[in-house]
C-alpha positions in Angstrom: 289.0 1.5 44.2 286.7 -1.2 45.7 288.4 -4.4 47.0 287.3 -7.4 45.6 285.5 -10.6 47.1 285.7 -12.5 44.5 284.8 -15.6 46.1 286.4 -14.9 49.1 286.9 -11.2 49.3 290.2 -10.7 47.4 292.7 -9.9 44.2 296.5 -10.2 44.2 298.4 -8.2 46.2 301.7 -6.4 44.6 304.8 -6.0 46.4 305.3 -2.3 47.5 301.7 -1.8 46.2 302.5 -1.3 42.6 300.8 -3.3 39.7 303.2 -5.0 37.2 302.6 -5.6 34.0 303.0 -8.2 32.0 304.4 -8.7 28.5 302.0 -9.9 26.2 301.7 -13.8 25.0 303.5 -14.9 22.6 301.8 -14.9 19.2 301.6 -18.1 17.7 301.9 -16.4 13.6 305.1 -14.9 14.9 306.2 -18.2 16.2 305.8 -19.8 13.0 307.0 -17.4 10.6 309.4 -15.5 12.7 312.4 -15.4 10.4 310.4 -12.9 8.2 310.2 -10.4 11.4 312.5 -8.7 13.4 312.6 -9.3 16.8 312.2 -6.6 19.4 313.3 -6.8 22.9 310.8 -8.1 25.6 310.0 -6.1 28.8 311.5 -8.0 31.7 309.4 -11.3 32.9 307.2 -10.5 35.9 306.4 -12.8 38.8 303.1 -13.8 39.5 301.7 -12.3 42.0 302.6 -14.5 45.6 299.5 -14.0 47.8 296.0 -12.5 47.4 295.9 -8.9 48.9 294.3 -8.5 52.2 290.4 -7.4 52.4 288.8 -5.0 54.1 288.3 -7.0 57.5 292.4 -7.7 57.2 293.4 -4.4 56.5 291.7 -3.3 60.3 294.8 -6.2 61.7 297.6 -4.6 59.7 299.5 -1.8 60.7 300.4 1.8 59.3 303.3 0.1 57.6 301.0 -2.2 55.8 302.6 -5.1 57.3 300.3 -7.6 59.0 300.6 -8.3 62.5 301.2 -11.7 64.0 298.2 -12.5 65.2 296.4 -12.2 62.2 295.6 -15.3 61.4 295.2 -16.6 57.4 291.3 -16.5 57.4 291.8 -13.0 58.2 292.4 -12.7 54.0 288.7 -13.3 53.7 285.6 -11.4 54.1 283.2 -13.0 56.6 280.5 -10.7 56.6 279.9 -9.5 52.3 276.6 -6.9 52.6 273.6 -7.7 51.1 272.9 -6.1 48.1 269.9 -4.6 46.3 267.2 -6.4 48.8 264.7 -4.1 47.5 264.7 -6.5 44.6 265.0 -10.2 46.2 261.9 -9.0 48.5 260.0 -8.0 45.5 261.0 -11.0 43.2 259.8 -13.5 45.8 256.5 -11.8 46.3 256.3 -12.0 42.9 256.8 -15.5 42.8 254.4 -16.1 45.8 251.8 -14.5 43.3 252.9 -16.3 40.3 252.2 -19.6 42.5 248.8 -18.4 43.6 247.9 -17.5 40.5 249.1 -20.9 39.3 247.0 -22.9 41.8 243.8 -21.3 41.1 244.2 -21.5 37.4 245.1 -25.4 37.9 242.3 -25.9 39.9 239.6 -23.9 38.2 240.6 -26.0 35.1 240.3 -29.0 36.8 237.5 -28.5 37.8 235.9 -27.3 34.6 237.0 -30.6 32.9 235.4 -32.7 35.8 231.8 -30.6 34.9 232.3 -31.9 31.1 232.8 -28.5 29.8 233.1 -28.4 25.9 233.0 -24.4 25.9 237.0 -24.0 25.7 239.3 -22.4 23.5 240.5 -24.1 20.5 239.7 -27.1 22.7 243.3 -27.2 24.2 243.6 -30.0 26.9 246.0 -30.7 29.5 246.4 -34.4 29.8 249.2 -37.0 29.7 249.5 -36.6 25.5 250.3 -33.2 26.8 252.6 -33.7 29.2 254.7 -36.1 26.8 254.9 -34.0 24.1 256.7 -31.1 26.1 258.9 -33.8 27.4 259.8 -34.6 24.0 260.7 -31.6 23.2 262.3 -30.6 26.1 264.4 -33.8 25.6 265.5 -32.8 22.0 266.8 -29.5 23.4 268.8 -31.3 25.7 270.3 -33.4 23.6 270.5 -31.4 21.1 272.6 -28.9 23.2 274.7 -31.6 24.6 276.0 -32.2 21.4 276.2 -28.5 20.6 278.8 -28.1 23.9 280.5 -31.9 23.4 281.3 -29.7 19.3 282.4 -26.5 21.1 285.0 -28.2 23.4 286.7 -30.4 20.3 286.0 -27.6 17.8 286.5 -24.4 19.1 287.2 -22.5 15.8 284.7 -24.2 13.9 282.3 -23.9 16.7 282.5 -20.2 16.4 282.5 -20.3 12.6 279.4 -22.7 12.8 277.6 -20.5 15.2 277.9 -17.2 13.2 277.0 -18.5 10.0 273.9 -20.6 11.5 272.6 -17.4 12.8 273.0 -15.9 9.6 271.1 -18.2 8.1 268.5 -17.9 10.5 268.1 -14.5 9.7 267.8 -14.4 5.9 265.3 -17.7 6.2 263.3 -15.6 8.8 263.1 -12.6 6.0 262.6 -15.0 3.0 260.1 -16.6 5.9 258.0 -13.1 6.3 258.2 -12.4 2.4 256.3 -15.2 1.6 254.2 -14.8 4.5 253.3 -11.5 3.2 254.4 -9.9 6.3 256.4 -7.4 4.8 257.4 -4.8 6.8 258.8 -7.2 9.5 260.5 -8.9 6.6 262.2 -5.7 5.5 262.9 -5.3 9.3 264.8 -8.8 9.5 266.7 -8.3 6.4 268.2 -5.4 7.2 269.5 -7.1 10.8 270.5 -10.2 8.2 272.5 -7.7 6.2 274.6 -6.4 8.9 275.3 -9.7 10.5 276.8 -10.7 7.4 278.8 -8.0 7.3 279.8 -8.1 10.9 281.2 -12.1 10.0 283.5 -10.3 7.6 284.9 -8.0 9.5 285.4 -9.8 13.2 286.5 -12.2 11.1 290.2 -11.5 12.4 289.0 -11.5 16.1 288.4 -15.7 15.3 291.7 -16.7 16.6 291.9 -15.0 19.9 288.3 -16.2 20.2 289.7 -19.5 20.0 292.2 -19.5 22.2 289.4 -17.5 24.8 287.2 -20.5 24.4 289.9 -23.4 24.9 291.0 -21.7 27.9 287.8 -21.6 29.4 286.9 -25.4 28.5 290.5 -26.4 30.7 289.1 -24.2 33.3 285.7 -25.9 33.5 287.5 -29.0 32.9 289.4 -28.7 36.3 286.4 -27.6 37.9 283.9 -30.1 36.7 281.3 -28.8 39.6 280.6 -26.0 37.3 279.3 -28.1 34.6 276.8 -29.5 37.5 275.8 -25.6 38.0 275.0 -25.4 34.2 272.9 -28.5 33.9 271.3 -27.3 37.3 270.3 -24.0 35.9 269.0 -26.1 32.9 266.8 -28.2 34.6 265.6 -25.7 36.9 264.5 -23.6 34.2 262.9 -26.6 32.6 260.9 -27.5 34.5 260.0 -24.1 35.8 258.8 -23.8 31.7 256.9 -26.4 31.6 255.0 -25.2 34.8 254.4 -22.1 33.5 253.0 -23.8 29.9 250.7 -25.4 31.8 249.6 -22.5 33.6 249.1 -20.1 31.0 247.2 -22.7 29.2 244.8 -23.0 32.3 244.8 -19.2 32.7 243.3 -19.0 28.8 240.8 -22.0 29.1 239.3 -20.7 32.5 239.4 -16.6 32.2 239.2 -16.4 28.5 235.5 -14.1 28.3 233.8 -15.8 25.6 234.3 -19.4 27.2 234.1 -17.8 30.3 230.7 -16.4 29.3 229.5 -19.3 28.0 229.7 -21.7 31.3 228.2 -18.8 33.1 225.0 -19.4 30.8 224.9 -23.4 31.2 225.3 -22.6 35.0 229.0 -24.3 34.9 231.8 -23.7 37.5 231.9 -20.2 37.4 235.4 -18.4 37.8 234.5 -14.6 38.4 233.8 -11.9 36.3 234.0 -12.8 32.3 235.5 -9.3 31.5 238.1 -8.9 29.0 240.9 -7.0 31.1 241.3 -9.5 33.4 242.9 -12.1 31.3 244.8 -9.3 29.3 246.2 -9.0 32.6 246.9 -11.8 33.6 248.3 -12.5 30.4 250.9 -9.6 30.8 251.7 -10.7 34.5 252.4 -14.2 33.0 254.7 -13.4 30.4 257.0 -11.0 33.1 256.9 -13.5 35.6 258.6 -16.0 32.8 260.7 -13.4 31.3 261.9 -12.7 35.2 261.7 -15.6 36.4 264.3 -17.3 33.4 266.1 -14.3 33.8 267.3 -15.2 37.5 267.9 -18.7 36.9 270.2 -18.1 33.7 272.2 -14.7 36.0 272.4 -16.8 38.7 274.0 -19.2 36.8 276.5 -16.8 35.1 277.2 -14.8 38.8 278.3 -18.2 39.9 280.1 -19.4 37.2 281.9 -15.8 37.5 282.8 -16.4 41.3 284.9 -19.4 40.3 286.5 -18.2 37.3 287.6 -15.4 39.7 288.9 -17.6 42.4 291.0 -19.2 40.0 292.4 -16.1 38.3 293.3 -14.3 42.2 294.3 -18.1 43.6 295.5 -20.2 41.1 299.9 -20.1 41.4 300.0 -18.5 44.5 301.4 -19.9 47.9 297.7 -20.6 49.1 296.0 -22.4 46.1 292.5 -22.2 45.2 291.0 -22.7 48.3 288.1 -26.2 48.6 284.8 -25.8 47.4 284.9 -22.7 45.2 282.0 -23.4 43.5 280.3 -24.0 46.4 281.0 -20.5 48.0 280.2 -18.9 44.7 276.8 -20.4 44.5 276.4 -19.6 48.2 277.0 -16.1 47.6 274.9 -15.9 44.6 272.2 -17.0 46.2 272.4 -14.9 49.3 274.5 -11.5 49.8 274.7 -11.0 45.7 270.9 -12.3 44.5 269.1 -9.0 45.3 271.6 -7.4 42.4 270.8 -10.8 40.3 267.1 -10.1 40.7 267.5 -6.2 39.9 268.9 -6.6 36.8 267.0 -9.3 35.0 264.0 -7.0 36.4 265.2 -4.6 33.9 265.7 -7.2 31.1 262.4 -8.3 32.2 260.8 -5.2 31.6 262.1 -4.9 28.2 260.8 -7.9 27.1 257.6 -7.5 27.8 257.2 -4.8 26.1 258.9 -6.1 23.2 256.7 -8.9 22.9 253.1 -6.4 23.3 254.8 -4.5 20.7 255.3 -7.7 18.5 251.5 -8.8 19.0 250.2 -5.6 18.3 252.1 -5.2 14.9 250.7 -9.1 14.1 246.8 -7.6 15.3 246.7 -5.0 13.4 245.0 -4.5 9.9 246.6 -1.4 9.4 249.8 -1.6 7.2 251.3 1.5 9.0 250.3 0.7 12.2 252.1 -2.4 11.7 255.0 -1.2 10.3 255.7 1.3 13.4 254.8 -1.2 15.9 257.3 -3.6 14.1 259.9 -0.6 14.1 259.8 0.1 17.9 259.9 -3.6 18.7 263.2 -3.7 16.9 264.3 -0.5 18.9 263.6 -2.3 21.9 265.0 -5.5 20.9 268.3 -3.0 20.2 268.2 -1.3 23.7 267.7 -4.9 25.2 270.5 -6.3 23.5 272.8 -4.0 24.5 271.5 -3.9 28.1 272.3 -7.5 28.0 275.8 -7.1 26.8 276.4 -3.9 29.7 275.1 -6.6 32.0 276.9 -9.0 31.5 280.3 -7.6 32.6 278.5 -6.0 35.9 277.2 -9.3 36.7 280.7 -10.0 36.7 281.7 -7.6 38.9 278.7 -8.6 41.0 280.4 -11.9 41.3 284.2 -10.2 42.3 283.6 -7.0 44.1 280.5 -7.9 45.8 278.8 -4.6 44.6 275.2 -3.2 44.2 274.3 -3.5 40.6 273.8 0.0 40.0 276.7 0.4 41.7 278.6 -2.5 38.9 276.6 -0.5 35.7 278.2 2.4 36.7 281.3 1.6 37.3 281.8 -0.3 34.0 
């Protein structure tokens, strides 16, 4: 089995090499009511473990006994030198990004220029000016606040919050169908009710699953509550990828306006700024690299979050009770290694995600496009296929990211694994 890093390259070590195992918690039902049930005999209490187990560069200073020698020092417990993982992918997402930038520049500037000529020959006459600008920020500022308040009821609320959440996203769902059905959309409306039917069910029967929930969540709040630096990674993440979406609004928009064919076509005849060829595959490409590079691009900010988040959650489950402590800066070492030996794996699997979604949303456009009924309804079908495989790519992900973020391994390496 592969050792972990965690943050620093370690989980407990067991005396004589052998794993206890613990009794389970207490449960607080059997606390209350416990004169209705007889009372079994516990396994005997277990020590926490005393020290992190050695790493791989500590096991090279111990000897056949397993015993270290004395002059192994105590950063010996550490690894150093963690491989980089999955480079292939950190190369390729930054030349992506060096494209997406490019891309971005000449847009901005081709549209610039357009409005300097006086150009009325634009589509749907969509402007990027300072109305503009404040009305994302509005909105952007909603969602912040909004999700403040949304965190501020998840860490007094934790029961209800859960609750809330399922039965909001039920709602969602059957006002999405109801939505479609009067929209005469009806095959995507059959589509969504059906998903609305078995997220109903599925409240019913995790319902008993609420209370361990709970007790997940609180646990988690104390934990982030003692690290508060983690809360700084989250809002970090969110402004990043704020800002990084308003960016890319204002790009796409430019992209339209200035490679769109018939606008395009029609500053070529009034001898306007001209901005290449007006042919209809270019901005269907550029469309479709615009829509991966956000898809990837979000996809990387919100993993890198979660891969750091991991790393200290990690430190504090290997560190926390032992002679050593958690060591300083946890969060620190975490995001370091996120963003160095561990963001190759970061960037190979939201290119996956990526991928998905792209197609997801090509397949949701061309079921809105078409006049055919049947056509329609088979291009709404394989979008929810693909929403399916996404989803539960997303949910396989999120544990290898984890291991990503202990182990230090490849993400093929974590998928596989898991």
């Amino acid at each position: 089995m592969s050792q972990p890093y965690g943050q620093h390259g370690q989980p407990p070590n067991y005396a004589g090499g052998q794993v206890p195992y613990y009794p389970p918690p207490p449960d607080p039902y059997n606390q209350k009511n416990n004169h209705q049930y007889q009372q079994y005999p516990q396994h005997p209490q277990y020590p926490p473990p005393s020290a992190p187990p050695p790493s791989f560069m500590q096991s090279q200073s111990m000897g056949n006994n397993g015993e270290n020698n004395d002059n192994a020092g105590t950063n010996n417990k550490f690894n150093p030198t963690p491989k980089y993982r999955d480079l292939w992918a950190a190369i390729l997402f930054l030349l992506h990004l060096g494209a997406f930038i490019a891309l971005s520049v000449l847009a901005l500037r081709n549209y610039a220029a357009i409005q300097r000529s006086g150009s009325s020959d634009s589509v749907q006459k969509i402007t990027l000016n300072w109305s503009t600008i404040w009305l994302l920020l509005i909105c952007v500022g909603v969602g912040f606040v909004l999700s403040m308040i949304y965190l501020a009821f998840a860490e007094r609320f934790p029961r209800r919050f859960i609750i809330g959440t399922f039965i909001i996203s039920i709602l969602f769902y059957w006002a999405m169908a109801v939505f479609y059905f009067i929209a005469k959309y009806f095959s995507m409306a059959i589509l969504i009710a059906i998903v609305a039917i078995f997220y109903t069910l599925f409240f019913f029967w995790w319902r008993p699953l609420i209370p361990f929930s709970s007790i997940m969540l609180e646990t988690v709040i104390d934990i982030t509550k003692k690290f508060k630096s983690l809360l700084l990674v989250a809002f970090s993440g969110l402004f990043l990828e704020t800002l990084y979406s308003i960016w890319w609004i204002f790009t796409f928009i430019a992209a339209y306006q200035v490679w769109y064919p018939e606008a395009c076509r029609a500053r070529s005849d009034n001898n306007l700024p001209a901005t290449g060829a007006c042919e209809s595959g270019k901005i269907v490409a550029i469309v479709v690299f615009l829509l991966f590079s956000f898809y990837w691009t979000s996809q990387v900010i919100q993993t890198w979050v979660h891969v750091t988040t991991s790393g200290v959650f990690a430190t504090y489950y290997f560190f926390e009770g032992t002679a050593q402590g958690v060591p300083s800066m946890p969060t620190l070492r975490s995001a370091k290694r996120a963003s160095t030996t561990s963001f190759g794996s970061i960037c190979f699997g939201s290119l996956i995600v990526a991928l998905l979604q792209v197609i997801r949303a090509l397949l949701r456009s061309a079921a809105q496009e078409t006049d055919n009924p049947f056509g329609a309804f088979c291009f709404a079908c394989a979008s929810v296929i693909v929403d399916m495989v996404e989803s539960l790519l997303q949910y396989f992900n999120f544990y290898a990211y984890t291991e990503v973020a202990i182990y230090g391994k490849s993400f093929r390496e974590s998928v596989r694994n898991y």
